[in-house]
C-alpha positions as CSV (number, residue, x, y, z in Angstrom):
1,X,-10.5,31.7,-9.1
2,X,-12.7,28.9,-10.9
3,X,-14.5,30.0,-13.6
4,X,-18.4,29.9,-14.4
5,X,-17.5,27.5,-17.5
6,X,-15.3,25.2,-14.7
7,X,-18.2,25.2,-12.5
8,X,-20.7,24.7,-15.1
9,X,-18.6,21.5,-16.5
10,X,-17.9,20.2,-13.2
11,X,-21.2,20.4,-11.6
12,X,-22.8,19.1,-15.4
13,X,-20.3,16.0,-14.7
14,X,-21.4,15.3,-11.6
15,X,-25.2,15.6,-12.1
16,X,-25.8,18.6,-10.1
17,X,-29.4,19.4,-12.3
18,X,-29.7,22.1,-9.4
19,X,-26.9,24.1,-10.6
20,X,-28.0,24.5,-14.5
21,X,-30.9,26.4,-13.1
22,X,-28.8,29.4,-11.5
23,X,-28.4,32.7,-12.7
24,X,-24.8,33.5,-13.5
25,X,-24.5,36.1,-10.8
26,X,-25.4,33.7,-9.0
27,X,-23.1,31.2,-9.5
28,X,-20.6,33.5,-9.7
29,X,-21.2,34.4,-6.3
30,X,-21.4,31.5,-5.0
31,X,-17.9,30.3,-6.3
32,X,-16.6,33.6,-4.7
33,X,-18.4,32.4,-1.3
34,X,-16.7,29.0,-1.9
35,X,-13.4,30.2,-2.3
36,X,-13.4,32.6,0.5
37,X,-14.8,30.6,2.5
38,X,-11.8,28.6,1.5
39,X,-9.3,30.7,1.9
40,X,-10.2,32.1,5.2
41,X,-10.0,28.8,6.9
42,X,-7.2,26.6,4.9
43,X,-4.0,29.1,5.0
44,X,-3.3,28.1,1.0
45,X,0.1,27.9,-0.7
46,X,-0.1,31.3,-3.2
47,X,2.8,29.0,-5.2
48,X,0.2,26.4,-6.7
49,X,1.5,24.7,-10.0
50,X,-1.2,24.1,-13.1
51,X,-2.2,20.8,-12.1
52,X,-2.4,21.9,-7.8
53,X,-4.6,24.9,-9.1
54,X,-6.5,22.8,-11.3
55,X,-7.7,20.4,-8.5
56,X,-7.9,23.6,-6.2
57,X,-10.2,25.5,-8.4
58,X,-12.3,21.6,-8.5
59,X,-12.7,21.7,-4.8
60,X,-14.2,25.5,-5.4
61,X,-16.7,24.2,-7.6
62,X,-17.5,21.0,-5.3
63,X,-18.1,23.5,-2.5
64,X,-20.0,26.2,-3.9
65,X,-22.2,23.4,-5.4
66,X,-23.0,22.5,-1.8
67,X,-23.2,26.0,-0.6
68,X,-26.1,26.1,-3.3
69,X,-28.6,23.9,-1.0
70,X,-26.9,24.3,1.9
71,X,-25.5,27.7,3.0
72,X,-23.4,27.3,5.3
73,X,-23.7,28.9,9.1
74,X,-22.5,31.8,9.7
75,X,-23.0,31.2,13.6
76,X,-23.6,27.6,14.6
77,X,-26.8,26.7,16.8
78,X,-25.3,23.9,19.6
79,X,-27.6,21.4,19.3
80,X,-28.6,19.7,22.3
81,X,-27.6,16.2,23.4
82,X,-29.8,15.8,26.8
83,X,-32.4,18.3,28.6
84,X,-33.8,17.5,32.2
85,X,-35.9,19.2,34.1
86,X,-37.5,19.5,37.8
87,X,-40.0,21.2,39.4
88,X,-40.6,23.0,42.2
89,X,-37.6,24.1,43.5
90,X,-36.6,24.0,39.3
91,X,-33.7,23.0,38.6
92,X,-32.8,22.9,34.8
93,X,-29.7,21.0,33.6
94,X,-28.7,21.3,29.2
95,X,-26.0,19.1,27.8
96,X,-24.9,20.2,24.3
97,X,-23.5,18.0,21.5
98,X,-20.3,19.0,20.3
99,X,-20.1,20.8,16.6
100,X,-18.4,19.1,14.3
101,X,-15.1,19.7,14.6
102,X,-14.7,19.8,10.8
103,X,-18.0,20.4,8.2
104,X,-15.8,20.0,4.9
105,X,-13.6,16.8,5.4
106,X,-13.3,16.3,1.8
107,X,-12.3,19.6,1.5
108,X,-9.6,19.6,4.4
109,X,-8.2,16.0,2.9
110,X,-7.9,17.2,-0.5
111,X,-5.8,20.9,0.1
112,X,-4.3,19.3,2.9
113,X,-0.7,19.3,0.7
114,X,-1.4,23.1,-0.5
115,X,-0.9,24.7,2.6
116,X,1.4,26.9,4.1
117,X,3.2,25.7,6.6
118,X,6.2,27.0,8.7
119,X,8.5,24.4,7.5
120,X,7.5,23.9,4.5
121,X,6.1,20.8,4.6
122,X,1.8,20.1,4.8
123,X,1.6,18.7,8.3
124,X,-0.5,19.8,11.1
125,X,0.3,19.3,14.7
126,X,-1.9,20.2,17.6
127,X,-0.3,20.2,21.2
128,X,-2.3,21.2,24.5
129,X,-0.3,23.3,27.1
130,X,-1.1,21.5,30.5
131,X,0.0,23.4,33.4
């Protein structure tokens, strides 16, 4: 896991003023919010060398940084794309955008070669069944 003195260095570097002002349970949980968050949704190599872990515990620190100002959802609200109305006999018709299909691309790009895959390579492949 990154440490407080990674995540105070790294955020310092990068001119995050906000993150100089935390508490260090704070930022402590935060980088544990960052890293699960992490880990629950990128299925991560548990083989990372010095330098993969280095850059791994960099995008912890990049995250939880943002997860200081923006939380992040824990259900999404759809927004909506187009609303009509009519009245009397009423009828009321909603089109919803579609979420982003991916809030931390940065994220996904950079640990893209540290995950597990099947075959052992860092590829993704997405197929749809038609019947």
């Amino acid at each position: 896991m990154a440490t407080l003195e990674q995540a105070n260095t790294y955020n310092e570097v990068r001119g995050n003023e906000l993150w100089s002002d935390l508490e260090p349970a704070q930022a402590r949980a935060l980088l544990a919010d960052a890293e699960d968050y992490i880990r629950s949704v990128y299925p991560i190599r548990s083989d990372l060398d010095a330098t993969e872990q280095r850059i791994f515990d960099g995008v912890v620190c990049r995250l939880a940084g943002i997860f200081q100002t923006k939380p992040p959802a824990v259900a999404g609200t759809p927004a909506i794309k187009k609303e009509s109305k009519e009245a009397a006999g009423f009828k009321k018709s909603v089109e919803y955008a579609d979420a982003p299909a991916d809030p931390y691309p940065y994220v996904t790009a950079v640990l893209r070669p540290y995950l597990r895959t099947a075959s052992g390579s860092a590829s993704f492949q997405i197929a749809r069944l038609v019947r």
